[in-house]
N, C-alpha and C positions, 0 to 999 in steps of 0.2 A: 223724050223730054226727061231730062235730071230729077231728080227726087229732091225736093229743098227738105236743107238741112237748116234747124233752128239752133241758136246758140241758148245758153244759160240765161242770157237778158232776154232773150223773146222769149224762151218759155216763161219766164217771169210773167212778163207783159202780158201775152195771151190768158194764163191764168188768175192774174191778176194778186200777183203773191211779191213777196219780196224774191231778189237771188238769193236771198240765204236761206228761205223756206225751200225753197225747188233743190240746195243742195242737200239741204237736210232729208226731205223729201225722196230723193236719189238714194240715199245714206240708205234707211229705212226699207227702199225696193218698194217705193210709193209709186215711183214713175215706169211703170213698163215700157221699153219699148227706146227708153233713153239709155244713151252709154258714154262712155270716154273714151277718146282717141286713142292717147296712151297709156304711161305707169299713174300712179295716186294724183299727181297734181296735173295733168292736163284738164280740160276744158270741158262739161258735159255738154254733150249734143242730143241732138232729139231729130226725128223723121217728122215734118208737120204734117203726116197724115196719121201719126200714131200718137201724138197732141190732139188732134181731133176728136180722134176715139175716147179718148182720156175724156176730155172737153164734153163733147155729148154723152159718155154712162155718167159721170157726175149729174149733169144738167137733168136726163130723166130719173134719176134716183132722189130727187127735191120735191 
């Protein structure tokens, strides 16, 4: 089974942030686990099971 790839707007969605916080976020080395396709302006991506991970240490550190 394929590994689903999340785009910039889902990771948004899932975390419930703007797309511009997620790129800021990326900027910073907030987001492990996220990366970009190609050179500075391609599209950040994400592995939704490394959103997960992200998603659940936040959620127990509350």
């Amino acid at each position: 089974m394929a590994e689903k790839i999340l785009t910039r707007k889902a990771i948004a969605y899932e975390l419930g942030v703007s797309e511009r916080t997620v790129s800021r976020h990326f900027k910073e080395g907030r987001l492990p686990g996220a990366f970009k396709l190609g050179g500075g302006t391609s599209p950040i991506r994400m592995r939704e099971a490394d959103l997960k991970k992200i998603s659940s240490d936040s959620r127990s550190k509350r």
